[in-house]
C-alpha positions as CSV (number, residue, x, y, z in Angstrom):
1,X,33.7,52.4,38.4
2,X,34.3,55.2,40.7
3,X,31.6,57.1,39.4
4,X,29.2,54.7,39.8
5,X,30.4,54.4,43.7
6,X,30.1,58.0,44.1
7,X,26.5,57.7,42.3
8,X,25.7,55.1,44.5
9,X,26.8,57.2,47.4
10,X,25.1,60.5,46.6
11,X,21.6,58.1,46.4
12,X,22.0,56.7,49.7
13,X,22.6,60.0,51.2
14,X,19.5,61.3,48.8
15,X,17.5,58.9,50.7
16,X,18.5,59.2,53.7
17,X,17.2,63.0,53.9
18,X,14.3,62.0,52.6
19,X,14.4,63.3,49.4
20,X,11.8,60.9,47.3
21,X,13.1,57.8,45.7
22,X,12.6,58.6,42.0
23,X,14.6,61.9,42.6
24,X,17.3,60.2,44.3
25,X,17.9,57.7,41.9
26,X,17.4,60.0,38.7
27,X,19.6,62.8,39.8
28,X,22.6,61.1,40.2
29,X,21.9,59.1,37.0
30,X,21.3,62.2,35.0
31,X,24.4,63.9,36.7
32,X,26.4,60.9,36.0
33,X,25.9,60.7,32.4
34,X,26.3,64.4,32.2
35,X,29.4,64.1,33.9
36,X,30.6,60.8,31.6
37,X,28.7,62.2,28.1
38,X,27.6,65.7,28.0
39,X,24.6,67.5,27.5
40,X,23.0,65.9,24.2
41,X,23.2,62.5,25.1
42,X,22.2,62.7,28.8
43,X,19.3,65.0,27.3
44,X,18.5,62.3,24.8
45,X,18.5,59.2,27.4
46,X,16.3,61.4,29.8
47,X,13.6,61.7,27.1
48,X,13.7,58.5,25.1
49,X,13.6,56.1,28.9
50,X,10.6,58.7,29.5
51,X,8.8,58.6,26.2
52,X,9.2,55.0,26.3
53,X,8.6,53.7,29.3
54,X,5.1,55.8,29.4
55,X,4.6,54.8,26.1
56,X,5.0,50.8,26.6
57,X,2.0,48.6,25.6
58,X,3.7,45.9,28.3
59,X,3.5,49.0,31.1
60,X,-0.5,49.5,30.6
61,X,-0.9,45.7,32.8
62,X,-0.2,48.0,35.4
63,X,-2.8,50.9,36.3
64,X,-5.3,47.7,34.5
65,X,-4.8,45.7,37.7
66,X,-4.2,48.6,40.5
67,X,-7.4,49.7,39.0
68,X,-9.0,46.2,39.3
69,X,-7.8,45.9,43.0
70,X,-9.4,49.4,43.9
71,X,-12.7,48.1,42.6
72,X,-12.6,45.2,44.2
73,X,-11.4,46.7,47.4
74,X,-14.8,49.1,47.2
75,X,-16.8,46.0,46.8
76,X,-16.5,45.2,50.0
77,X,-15.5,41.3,49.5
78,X,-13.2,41.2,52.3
79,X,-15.9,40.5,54.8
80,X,-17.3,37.9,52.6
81,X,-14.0,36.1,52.2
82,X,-13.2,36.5,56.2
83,X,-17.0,35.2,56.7
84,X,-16.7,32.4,54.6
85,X,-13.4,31.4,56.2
86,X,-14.5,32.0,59.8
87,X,-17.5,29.2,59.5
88,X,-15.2,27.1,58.4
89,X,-12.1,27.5,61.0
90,X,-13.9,30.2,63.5
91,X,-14.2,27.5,65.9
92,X,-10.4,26.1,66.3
93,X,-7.8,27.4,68.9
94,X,-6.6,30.5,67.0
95,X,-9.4,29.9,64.4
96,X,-10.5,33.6,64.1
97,X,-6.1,34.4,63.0
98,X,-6.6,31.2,60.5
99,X,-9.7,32.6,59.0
100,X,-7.8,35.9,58.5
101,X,-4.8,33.9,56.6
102,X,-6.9,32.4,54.3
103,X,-9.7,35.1,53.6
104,X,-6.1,37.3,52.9
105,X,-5.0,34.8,50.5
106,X,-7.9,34.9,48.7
107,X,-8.0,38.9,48.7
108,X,-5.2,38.9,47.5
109,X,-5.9,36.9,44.0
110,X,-8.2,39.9,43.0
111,X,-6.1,42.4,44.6
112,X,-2.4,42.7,44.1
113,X,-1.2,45.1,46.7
114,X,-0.3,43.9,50.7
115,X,-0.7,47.2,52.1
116,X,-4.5,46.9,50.6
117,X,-5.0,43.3,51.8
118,X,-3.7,44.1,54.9
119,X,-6.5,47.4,55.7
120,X,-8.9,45.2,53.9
121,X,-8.9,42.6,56.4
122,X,-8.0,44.8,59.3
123,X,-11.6,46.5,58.7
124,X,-13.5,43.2,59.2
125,X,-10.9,40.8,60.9
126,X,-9.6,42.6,64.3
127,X,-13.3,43.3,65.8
128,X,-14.1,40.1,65.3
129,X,-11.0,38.7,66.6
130,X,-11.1,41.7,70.0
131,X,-14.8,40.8,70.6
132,X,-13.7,36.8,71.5
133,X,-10.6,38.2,73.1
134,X,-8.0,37.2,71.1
135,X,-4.1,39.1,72.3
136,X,-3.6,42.0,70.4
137,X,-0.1,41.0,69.1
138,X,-1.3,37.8,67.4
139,X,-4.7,39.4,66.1
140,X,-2.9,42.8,64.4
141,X,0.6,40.6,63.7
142,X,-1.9,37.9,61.3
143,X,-3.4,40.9,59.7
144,X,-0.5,42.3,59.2
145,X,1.8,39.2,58.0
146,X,-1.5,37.3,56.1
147,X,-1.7,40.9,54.0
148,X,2.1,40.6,53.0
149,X,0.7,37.9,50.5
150,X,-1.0,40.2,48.4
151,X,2.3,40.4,46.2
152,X,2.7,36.9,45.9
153,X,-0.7,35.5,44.7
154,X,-0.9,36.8,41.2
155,X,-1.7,39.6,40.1
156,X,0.5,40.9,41.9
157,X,1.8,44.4,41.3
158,X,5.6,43.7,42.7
159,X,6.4,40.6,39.7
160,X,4.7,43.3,37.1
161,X,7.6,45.7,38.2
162,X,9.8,42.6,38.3
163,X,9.0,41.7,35.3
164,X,9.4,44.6,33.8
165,X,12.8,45.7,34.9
166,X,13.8,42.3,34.0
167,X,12.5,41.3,30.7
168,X,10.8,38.7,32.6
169,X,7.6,37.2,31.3
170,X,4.7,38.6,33.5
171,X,2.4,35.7,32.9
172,X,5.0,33.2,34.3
173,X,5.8,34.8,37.2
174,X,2.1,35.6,37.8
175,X,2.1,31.5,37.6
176,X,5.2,31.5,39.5
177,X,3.8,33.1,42.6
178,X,0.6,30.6,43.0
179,X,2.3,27.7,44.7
180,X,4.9,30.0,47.0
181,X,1.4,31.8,47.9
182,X,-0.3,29.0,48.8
183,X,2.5,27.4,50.7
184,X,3.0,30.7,52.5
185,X,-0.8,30.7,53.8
186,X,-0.1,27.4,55.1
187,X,3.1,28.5,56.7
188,X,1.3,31.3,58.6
189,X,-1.3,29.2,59.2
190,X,1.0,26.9,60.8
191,X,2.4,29.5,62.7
192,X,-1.0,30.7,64.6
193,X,-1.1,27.2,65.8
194,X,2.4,27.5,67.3
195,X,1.4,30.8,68.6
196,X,-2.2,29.6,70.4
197,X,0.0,26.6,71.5
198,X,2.5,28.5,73.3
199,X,-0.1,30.5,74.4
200,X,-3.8,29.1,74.4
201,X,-5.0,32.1,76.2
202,X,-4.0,34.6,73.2
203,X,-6.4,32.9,70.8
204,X,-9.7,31.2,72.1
205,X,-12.0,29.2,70.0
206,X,-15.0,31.3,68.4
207,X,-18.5,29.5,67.8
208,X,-18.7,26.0,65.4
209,X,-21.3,26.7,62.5
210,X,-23.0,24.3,60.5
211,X,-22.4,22.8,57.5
212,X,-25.5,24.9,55.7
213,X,-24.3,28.2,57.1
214,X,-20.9,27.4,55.7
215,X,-22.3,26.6,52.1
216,X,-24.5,29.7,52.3
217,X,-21.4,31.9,53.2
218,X,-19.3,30.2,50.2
219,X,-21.9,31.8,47.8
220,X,-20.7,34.7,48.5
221,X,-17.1,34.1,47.1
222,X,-18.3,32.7,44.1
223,X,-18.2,35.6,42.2
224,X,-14.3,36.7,43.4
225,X,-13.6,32.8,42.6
226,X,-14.5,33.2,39.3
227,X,-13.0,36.4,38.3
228,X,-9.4,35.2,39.8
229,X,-10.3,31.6,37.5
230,X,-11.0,33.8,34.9
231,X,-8.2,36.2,34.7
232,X,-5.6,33.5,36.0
233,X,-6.6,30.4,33.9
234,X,-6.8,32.2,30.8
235,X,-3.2,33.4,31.2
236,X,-2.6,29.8,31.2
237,X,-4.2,28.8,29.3
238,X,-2.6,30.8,26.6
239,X,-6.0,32.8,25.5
240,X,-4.9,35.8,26.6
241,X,-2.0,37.6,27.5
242,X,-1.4,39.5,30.8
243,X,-2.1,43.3,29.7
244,X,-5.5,41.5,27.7
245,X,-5.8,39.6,31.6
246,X,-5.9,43.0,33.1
247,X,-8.3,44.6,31.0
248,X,-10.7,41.3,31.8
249,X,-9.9,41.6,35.3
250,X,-10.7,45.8,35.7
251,X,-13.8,45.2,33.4
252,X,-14.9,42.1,35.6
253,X,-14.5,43.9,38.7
254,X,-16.6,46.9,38.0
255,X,-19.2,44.8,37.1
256,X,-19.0,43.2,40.4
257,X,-18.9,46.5,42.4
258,X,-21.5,47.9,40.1
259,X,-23.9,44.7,40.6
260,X,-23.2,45.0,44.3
261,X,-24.8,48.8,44.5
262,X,-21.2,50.1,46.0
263,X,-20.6,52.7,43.1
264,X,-21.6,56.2,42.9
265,X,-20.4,58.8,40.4
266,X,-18.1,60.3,43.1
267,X,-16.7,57.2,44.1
268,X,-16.0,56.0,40.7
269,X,-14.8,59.3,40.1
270,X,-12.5,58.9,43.2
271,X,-11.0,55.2,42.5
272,X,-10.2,56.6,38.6
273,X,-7.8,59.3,40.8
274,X,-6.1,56.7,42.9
275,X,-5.6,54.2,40.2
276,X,-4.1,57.4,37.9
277,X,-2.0,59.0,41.3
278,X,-0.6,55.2,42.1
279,X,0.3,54.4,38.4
280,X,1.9,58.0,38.2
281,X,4.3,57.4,41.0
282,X,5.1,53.9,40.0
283,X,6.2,55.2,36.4
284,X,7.9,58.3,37.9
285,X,10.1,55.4,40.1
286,X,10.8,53.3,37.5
287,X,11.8,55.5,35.2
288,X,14.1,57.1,37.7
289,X,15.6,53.6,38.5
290,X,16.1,52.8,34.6
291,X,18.3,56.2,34.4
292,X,20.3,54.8,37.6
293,X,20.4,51.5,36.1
294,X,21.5,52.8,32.8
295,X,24.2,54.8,34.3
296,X,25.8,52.5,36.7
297,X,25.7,50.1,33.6
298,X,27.5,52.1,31.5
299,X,30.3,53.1,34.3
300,X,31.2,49.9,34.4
301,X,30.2,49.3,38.0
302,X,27.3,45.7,37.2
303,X,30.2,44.3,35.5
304,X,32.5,44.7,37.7
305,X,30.6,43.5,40.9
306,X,29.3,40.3,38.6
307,X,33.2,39.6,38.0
308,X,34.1,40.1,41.7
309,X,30.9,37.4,43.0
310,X,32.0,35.5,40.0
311,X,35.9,34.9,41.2
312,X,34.7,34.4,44.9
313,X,33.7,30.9,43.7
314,X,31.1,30.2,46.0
315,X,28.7,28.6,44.3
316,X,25.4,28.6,43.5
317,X,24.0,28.1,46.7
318,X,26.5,30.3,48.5
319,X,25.4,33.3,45.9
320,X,21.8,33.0,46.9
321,X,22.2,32.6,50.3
322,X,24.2,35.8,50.6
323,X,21.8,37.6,48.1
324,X,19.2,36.5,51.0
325,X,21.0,37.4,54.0
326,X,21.6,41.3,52.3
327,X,17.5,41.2,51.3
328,X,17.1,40.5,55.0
329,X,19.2,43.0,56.4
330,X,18.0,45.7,53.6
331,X,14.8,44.8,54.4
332,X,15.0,46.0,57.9
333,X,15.5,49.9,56.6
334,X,13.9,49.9,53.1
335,X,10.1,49.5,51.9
336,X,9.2,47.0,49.6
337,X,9.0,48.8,46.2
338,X,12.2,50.5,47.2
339,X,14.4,47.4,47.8
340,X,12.9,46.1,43.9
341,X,14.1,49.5,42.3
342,X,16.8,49.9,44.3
343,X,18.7,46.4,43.8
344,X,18.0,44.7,40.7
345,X,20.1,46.9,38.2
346,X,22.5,45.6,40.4
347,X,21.5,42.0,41.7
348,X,20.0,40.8,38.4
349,X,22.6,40.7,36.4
350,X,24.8,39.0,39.0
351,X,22.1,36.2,38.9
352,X,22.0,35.9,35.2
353,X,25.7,35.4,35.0
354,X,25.2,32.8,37.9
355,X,22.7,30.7,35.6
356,X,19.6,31.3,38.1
357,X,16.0,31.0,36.4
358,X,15.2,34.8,36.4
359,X,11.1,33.5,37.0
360,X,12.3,31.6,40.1
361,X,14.6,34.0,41.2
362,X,11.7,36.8,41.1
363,X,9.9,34.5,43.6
364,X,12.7,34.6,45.9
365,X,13.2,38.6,45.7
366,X,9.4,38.8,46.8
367,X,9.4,36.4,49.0
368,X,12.3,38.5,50.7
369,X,10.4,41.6,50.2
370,X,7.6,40.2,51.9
371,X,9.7,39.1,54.6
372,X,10.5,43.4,54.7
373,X,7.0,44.4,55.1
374,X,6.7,43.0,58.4
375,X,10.3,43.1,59.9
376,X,11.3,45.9,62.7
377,X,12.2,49.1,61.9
378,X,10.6,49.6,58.9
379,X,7.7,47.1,58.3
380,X,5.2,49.0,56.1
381,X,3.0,46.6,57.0
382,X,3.3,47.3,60.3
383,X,2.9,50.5,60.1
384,X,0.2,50.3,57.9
385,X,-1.7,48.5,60.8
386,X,-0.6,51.0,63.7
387,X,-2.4,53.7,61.6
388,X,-5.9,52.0,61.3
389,X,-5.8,50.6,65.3
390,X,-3.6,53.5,66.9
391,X,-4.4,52.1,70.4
392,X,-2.0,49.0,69.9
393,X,2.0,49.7,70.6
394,X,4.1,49.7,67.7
395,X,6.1,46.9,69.8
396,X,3.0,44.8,70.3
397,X,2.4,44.2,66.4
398,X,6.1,44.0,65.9
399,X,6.3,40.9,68.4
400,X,3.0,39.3,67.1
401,X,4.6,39.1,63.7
402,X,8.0,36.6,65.2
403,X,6.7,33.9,64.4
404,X,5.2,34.6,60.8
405,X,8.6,35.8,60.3
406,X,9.9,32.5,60.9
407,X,7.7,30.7,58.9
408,X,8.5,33.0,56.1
409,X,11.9,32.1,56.5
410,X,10.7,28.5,56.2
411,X,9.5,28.9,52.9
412,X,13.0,30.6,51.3
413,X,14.6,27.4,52.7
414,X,11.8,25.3,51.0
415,X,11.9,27.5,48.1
416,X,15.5,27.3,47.4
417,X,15.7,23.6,48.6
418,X,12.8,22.6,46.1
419,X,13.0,25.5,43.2
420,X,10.0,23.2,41.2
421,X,7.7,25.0,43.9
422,X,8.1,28.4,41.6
423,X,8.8,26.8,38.3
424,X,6.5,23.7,37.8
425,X,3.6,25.7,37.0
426,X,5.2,28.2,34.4
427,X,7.2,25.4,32.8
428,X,3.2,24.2,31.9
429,X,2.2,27.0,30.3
């Protein structure tokens, strides 16, 4: 127990100088089972969590949809999405922030990654939103809070990792995250109309279009539509599983970028290195979080804490609503994949004991996380967004964000309130 506390310690502080997160959790992990075992078997866990975590058919879902989301991304759908949305809603009070919700949602079922949605829609949304004059903090802070769906809507990257680390089914919590996702755009939908209600002047109405132009603009989605359909309904549907899903989805998506004329050799060339330099450093973190995990396990230190929660006799509700409030707060000083990593070998099996549905629970931990990508100091994000438009304060984007924030927390009352939100679809399958 003490050595896991002093492990625990020495990553923290590993962290803290910045050190990268799969070196701060595998070096204490490796010096802890040094310290606890010796040489041969700290030697022999290093290499068979490596070999096998690199080697696992259920791992290769993983660069199959980054990949797929890259090839989407260079497809350039985003402005077809935002387009198609903005005939539609362009002409409401704060229709222009709407449209951006909605075209994100949609990204984001072909994408898988927030910080992607997020300078997706940034590239197509903000102008349009600046050249009607919409306020700076709600035009970046719906960019920035619509992208954050982009791990919810399957496929999303974060449940794979979930998943993963859990021995979670992937295709269920892919199914999991569709109705959360789709409750969540109408939360932040709900919250630009708060927003251009409090403040009609931040969000003016943008020009009506008629019904042709808006079936001539759906068109254009069809064939994003039909590759989310495709990938997503035969998951359900039980023809394929999710690593067969993301070979469809990778093979579907080059076809669209290739039929749009958006590929060249170099580009190609270029999106191969991404998808192989993103799926690198995801298995270089999660194999240094399995080494943690396994450490910590083994001094004793996830039994111990599920014991102490256990005797507090709280509850059910009173566990989750405290696992929430320390998501929040962690949240406020971790990025997303770190807080995943960084928790469950110590929140999951707290949970299991407690009896929660590890597929509904997952929804909860993202919806957090999500919550994290756009809350003050450290709202990747946020961020994210002050890179690609430099000339808008840090501040501004943080305060155009409240009231998303709000409607986030919204949805982990409704979520925890109502659990058949996450589970009704899975239990179908």
């Amino acid at each position: 127990m003490t050595a896991a506390i002093v492990a625990l310690v020495a990553m923290l502080a590993l962290i803290v100088v910045e050190v990268p997160i799969a070196v701060a959790m595998a070096l204490p992990g490796i010096a802890g089972f040094l310290w606890m075992l010796g040489w041969d078997p700290t030697a022999y866990m290093v290499a068979e969590t490596t070999f096998s975590t690199v080697n696992s058919y259920a791992l290769s879902v993983i660069p199959l949809f980054i990949l797929m989301g890259n090839l989407i991304n260079e497809a350039d759908v985003s402005r077809e999405l935002y387009d198609a949305a903005y005939k539609f809603v362009g002409h409401l009070k704060g229709g222009l922030a709407i449209a951006t919700v909605i075209a994100c949602a949609a990204f984001a079922a072909v994408c898988g990654s927030s910080l992607a949605t997020a300078a997706a829609m940034s590239k197509v949304a903000y102008p349009s939103m600046k050249r009607y004059g919409y306020a700076d903090g709600l035009a970046a802070g719906s960019i920035a809070s619509a992208g954050t769906l982009g791990i919810m809507i399957p496929p999303s990257v974060a449940f794979m990792v979930y998943g993963i680390m859990t021995q979670t089914d992937i295709g269920k919590l892919f199914m999991a995250g569709v109705l959360p996702g789709l409750l969540g755009a109408l939360l932040y939908i709900g919250a630009v109309l708060v927003a251009v209600t409090l403040r009609p002047q931040d969000g003016p109405a943008g020009e009506r279009s008629s019904w042709r132009e808006r079936f001539l603009a759906l068109r254009g989605t069809a064939t994003v539509l039909g590759l989310f359909l495709l990938v997503i309904g035969g998951m359900y549907g039980g023809v394929f599983t999710p690593t067969e899903a993301a070979g469809i989805g990778a093979v579907g998506a080059f076809v669209i970028a290739l039929a749009r004329r958006k590929l060249s050799w170099r580009r190609l060339f270029a999106i191969l290195a991404d998808t192989a330099a993103t799926t690198t450093m995801l298995f270089f973190v999660l194999v240094g979080a399995l080494i943690f995990s396994k450490f910590i396990t083994i001094a004793g230190f996830t039994q111990a804490l599920t014991g102490w929660f256990t005797g507090l006799e709280i509850g059910p509700l009173g566990l989750i609503l405290i696992i929430c409030a320390l998501y929040l707060v962690l949240g406020c000083f971790l990025e997303s994949m770190s807080m995943i990593l960084l928790t469950l070998p110590i929140i999951f099996p707290i949970v299991s004991a407690a009896g929660f549905d590890p597929v509904w629970f997952g929804v909860i931990m993202i919806t957090l996380i999500e919550v994290a990508l756009i809350t003050p100091p450290v709202g990747m994000n946020v961020y994210m967004m002050h890179t690609l438009l430099p000339h808008i304060p840090m501040k501004t984007i943080f305060a155009g964000v409240g009231t998303f924030v709000a409607a986030d927390v919204v949805r982990i009352i409704l979520l925890i309130a109502f659990p058949a939100i996450a589970t009704f679809l899975p239990s179908l399958m």
